[in-house]
C-alpha positions in Angstrom: 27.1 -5.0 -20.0 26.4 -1.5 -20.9 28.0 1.5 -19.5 26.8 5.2 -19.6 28.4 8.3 -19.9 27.1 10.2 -16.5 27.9 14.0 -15.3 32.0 14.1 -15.2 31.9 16.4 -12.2 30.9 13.8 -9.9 34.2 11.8 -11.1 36.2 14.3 -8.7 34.1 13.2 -5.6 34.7 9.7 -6.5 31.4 9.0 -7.2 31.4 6.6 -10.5 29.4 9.2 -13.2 27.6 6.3 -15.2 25.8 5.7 -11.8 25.9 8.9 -10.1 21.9 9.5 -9.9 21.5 5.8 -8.3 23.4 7.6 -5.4 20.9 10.2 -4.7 18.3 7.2 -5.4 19.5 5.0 -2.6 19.5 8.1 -0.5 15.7 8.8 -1.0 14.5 5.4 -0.7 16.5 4.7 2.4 15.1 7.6 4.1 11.7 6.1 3.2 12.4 2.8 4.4 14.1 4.4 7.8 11.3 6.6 8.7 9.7 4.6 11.5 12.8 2.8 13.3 13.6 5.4 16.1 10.0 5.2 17.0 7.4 2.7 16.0 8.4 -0.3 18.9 7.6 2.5 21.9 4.5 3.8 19.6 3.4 -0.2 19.3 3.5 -0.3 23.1 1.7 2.7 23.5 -1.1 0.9 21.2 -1.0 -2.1 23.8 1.4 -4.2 22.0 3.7 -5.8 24.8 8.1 -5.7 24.4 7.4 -9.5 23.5 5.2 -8.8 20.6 7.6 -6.3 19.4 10.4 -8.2 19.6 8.7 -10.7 17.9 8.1 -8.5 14.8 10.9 -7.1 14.8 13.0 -10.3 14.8 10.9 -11.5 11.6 12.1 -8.4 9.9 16.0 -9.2 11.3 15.6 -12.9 9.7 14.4 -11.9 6.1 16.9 -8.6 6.2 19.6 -11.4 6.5 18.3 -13.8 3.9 17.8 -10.6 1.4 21.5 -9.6 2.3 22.6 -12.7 1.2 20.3 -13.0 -1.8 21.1 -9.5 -2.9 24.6 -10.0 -4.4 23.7 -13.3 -6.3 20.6 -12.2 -7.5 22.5 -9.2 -9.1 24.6 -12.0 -11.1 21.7 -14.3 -11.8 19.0 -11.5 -12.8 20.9 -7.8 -13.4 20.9 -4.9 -10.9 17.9 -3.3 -12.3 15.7 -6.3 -12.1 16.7 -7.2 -8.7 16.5 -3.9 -7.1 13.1 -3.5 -8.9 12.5 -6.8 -7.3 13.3 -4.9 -3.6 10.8 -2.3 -4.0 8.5 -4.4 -5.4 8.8 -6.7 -2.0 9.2 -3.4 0.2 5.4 -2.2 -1.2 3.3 -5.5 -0.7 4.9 -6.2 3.0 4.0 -2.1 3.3 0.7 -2.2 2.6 0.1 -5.4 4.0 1.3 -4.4 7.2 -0.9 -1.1 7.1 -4.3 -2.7 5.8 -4.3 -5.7 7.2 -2.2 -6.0 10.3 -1.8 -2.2 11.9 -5.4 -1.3 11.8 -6.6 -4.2 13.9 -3.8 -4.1 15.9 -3.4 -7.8 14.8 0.7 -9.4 15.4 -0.6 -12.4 13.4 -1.0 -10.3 10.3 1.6 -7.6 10.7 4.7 -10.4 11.6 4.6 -11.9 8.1 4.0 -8.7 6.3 6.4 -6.7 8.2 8.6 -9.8 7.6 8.1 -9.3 3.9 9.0 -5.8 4.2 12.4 -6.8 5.1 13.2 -8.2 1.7 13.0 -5.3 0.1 15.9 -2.7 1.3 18.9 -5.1 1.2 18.0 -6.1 -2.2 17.7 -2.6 -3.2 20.6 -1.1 -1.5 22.8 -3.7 -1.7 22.3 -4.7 -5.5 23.6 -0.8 -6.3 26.7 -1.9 -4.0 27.5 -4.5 -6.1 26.8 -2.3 -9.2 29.5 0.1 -7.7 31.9 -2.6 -7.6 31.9 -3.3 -11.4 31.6 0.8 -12.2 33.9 2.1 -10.1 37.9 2.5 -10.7 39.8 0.1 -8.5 41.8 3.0 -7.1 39.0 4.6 -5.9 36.4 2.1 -5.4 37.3 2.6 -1.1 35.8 6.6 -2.2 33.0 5.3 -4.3 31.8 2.5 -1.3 32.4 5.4 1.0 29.8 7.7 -0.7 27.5 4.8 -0.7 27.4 4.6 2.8 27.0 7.8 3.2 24.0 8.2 1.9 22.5 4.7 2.9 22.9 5.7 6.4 21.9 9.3 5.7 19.0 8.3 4.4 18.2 5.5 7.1 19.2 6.9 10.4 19.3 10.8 10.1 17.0 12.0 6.8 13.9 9.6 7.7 14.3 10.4 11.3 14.2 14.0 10.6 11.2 13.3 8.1 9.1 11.7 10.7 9.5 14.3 13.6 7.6 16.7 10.8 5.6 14.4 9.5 3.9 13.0 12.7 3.0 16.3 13.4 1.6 17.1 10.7 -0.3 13.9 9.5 -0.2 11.5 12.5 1.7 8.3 12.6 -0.2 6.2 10.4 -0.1 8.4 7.4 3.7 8.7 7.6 3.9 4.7 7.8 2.1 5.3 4.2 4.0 8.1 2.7 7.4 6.0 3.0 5.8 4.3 -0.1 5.8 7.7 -1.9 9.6 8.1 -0.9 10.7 4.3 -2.3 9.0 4.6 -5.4 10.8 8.2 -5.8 14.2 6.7 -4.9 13.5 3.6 -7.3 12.4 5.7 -10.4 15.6 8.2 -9.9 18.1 5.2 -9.0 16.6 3.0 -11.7 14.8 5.3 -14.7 16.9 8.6 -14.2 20.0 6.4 -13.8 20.3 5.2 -17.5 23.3 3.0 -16.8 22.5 -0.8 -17.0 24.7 -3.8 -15.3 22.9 -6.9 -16.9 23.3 -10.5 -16.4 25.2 -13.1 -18.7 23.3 -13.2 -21.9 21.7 -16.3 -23.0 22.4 -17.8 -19.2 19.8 -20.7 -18.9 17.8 -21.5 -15.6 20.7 -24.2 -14.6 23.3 -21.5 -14.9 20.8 -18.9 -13.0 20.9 -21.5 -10.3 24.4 -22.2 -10.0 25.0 -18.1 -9.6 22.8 -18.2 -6.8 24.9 -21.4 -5.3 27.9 -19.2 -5.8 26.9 -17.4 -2.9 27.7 -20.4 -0.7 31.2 -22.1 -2.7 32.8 -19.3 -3.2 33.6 -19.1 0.5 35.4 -22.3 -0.3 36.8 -21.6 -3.4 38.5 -18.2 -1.9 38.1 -18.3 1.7 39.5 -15.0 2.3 35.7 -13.7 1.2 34.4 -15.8 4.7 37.1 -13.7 6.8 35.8 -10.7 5.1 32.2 -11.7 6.1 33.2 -12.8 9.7 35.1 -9.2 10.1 31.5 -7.3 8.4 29.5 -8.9 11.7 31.9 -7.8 13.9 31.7 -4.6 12.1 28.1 -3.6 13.8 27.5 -6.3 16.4 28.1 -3.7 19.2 25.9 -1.3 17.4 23.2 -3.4 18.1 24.4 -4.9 20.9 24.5 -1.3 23.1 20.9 0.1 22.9 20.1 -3.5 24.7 21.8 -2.6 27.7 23.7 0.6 27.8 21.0 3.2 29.0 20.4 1.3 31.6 24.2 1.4 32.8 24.5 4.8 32.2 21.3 5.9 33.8 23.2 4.3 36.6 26.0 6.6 36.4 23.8 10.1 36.0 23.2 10.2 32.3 19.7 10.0 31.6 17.9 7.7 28.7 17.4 11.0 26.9 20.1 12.0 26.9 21.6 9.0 25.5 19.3 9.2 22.8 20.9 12.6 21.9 23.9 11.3 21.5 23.2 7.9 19.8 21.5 10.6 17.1 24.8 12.4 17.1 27.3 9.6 16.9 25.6 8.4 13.2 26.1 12.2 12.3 29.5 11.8 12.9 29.4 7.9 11.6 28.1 9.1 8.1 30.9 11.9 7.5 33.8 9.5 8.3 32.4 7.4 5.8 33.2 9.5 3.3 36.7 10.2 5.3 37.7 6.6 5.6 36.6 5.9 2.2 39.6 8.3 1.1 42.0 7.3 3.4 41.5 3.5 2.5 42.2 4.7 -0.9 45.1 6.6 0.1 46.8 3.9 2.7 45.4 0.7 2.1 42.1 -0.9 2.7 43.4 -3.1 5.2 45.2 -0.6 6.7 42.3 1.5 7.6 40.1 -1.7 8.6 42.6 -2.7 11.3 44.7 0.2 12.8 41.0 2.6 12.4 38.3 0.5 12.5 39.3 -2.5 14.3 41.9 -1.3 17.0 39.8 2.0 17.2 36.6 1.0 17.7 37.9 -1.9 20.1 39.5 0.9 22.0 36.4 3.4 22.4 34.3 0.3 23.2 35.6 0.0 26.2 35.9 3.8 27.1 32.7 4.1 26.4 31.7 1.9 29.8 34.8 3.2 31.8 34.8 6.8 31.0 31.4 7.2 32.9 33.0 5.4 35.9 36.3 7.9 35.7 34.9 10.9 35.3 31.2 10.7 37.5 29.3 10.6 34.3 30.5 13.7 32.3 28.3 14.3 29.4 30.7 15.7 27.3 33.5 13.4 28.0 31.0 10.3 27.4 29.6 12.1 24.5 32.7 13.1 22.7 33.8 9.2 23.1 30.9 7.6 22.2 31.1 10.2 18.6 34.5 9.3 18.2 33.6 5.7 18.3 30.9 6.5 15.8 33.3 7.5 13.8 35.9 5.0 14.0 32.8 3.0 12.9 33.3 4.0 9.8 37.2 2.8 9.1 35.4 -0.9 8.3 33.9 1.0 4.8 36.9 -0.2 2.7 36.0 -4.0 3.6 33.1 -3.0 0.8 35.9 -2.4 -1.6 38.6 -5.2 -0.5 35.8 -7.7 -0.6 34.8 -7.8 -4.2 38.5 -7.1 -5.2 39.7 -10.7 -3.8 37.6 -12.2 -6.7 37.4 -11.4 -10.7 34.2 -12.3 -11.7 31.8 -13.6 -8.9 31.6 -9.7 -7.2 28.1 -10.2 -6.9 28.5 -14.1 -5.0 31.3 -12.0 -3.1 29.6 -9.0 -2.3 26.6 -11.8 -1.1 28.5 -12.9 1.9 29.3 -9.4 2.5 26.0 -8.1 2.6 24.6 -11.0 4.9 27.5 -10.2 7.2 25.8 -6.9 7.2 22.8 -8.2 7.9 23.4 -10.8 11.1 24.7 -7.8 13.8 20.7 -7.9 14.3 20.9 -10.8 16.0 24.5 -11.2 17.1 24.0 -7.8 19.3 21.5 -8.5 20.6 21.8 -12.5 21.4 25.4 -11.2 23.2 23.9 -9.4 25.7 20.5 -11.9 26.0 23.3 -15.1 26.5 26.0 -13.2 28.6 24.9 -10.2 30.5 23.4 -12.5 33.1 26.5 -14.4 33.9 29.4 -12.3 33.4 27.8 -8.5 33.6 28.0 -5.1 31.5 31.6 -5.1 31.8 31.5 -8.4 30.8 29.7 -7.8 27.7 31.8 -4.8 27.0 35.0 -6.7 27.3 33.2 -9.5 24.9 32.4 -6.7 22.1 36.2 -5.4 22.6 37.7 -8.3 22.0 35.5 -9.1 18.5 36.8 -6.0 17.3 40.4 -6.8 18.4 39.9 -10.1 16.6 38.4 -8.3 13.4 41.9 -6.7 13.2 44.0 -9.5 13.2 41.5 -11.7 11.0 41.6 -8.7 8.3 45.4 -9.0 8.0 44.9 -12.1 6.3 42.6 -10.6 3.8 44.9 -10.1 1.2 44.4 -8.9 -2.3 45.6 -11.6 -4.6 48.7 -8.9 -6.2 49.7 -9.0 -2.4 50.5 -12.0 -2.4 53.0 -12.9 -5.1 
């Protein structure tokens, strides 16, 4: 493996300096990839695409985002970060352009499932490769920092830059023509994360196509061989099921207590504001107290705790916007204590990071269908505060399940 020399400064931040432009890389592409989620299923409808056919393509997307997650980590083992996050973009052009020749433009589901589908493959095997670059480059005591700046700006880039990108850019070119200019912001993000970035993090040399193969079945023994990397994965759902559990059915409940739909939005814009600057917090902190540490007391216990405010604190105080909002941030925040599970993770194992990493990343992946399938199974027997009690409880679980995730100096 070779290792390059980067800009020293960034060493202070935490960031890794061999790798420091893939940083700003992922940051670019992701806004490129995030540009149309806050508003291509209502625009779709508007077109005379029915909630059904939406769901349907968006729940293509959700199964190969999972299955990319998975493959991601593996794929880094079996093939190198660069050729595997090459691989991403690679995918993440074809569904593209698929989607908006042949699918969009006649308003044809048949077309635009499959390539929207094959769209999915491409950020989680981008993103998630450099992840698993980070955990080779980065120092141990500050790989919780390193992870932390990662998530910064993968979310940056996903849910605030490309949303801010796309309130200009519809304006000025329509929605169609920003569907096509996310391909100008991935290839940017690829050619400064992958060409700029000179650092390289290559496979096993002379590995033959058996041994390719058994990395990629690494992804599924090593949860046997060290099952403490399952837990981890278990605890990464748990992580963002509510995330996409709550836009299912909380605007309704709070319409229901005064807060309009919009004004949920608002804050559902704020609290990943707040969700991207405590990533960078709670990386430090896990560095400073303990990864576990800052999984269970901040992001388990936390997050269990502001769940359920989050449906009684309407109730309590006759739909306050402030109250509800400031809860709702703080949960967004607290969010943010499960970043170190990015850096305990890979640190259980000492050389399968990228099999590790692999469950990881698909446990990042399946909240877009654990959210939502909560509500869809539940909500009809045992109500919102049902559901809310359900999503509590994971969290509460998440905490205890994460005390067992020790590091193997731990337990000597």
């Amino acid at each position: 493996m070779t290792q390059v020399t980067g800009v020293k400064w960034t060493e202070k931040l935490g960031i890794p300096s061999s790798i420091a432009w893939g940083y700003l890389g992922i940051l670019i592409f992701m806004m490129g990839d995030g540009l149309e989620i806050g508003w291509l299923s209502p625009w779709l409808i508007d077109q005379g695409f029915t909630v059904q056919q939406t769901s349907l393509l968006f729940s293509a997307y959700g199964v190969t985002v999972a299955v990319s997650s998975w493959l991601s980590g593996v794929l880094v083992e079996a093939l190198g970060t660069k050729r595997t996050m090459w691989l991403g973009v690679l995918f993440y052009i074809l569904g593209t352009i698929g989607f908006l020749s042949c699918g969009l433009p006649n308003l044809n589901i048949w077309w635009m499932v499959p390539f929207y589908a094959l769209r999915g493959l491409g950020y989680p095997l981008f993103a998630y490769s450099f992840l698993v670059w980070i955990a080779y480059r980065a120092d141990q005591e500050r790989l919780g920092t390193a992870v932390g700046w990662f998530w910064f700006v993968f979310t940056g880039g996903l849910n605030v830059l490309g949303a801010y990108y796309s309130v200009v850019a519809i304006k000025l070119f329509g929605h169609y023509t920003t569907l096509w200019s996310s391909i100008f912001w991935v290839v940017l993000g690829a050619i400064i994360a992958l060409i700029v970035n000179k650092d390289k993090l290559e496979p096993n040399q002379g590995s033959s196509a058996k041994e390719k193969l058994y990395e990629l079945i690494k992804g599924v023994t090593i949860v046997k061989e060290e099952p403490k990397v399952l837990l981890g994965g278990i605890v990464r759902v748990i992580n963002t099921t509510a995330q996409f559990a709550f836009p299912v059915f909380l605007p309704t409940y709070l319409a229901g207590h005064g807060i309009p739909t919009s004004t949920w939005l608002a804050i559902w814009g704020t609290i990943f504001t707040s969700n991207i600057l405590f990533n960078l917090f709670f990386g430090y902190i896990g560095d400073k107290i303990g990864w576990r540490n800052t999984i269970m007391y901040f992001g388990g216990i936390g997050c269990g705790v502001t769940t359920l405010a989050i449906y009684y604190f309407p109730e309590w105080f006759n739909g306050n916007i402030w109250i509800v909002g400031l809860v709702a941030i703080l949960w967004g925040g607290l969010l943010a204590g499960y970043v170190p599970l990015s850096a305990l993770v890979p640190s259980l194992v000492k050389e399968d990071k990228g099999a590790a990493m692999s469950v990881l990343n698909l446990g990042a992946g399946l909240p877009v269908f654990v959210g939502p399938a909560i509500v869809g199974l539940l909500i009809g027997s045992i109500g919102n505060v049902g559901v809310i009690w359900v999503l509590a409880i994971l969290y509460f679980v998440s905490a205890i399940l994460t005390k067992f995730i020790t590091l193997p100096e731990e337990t000597k």
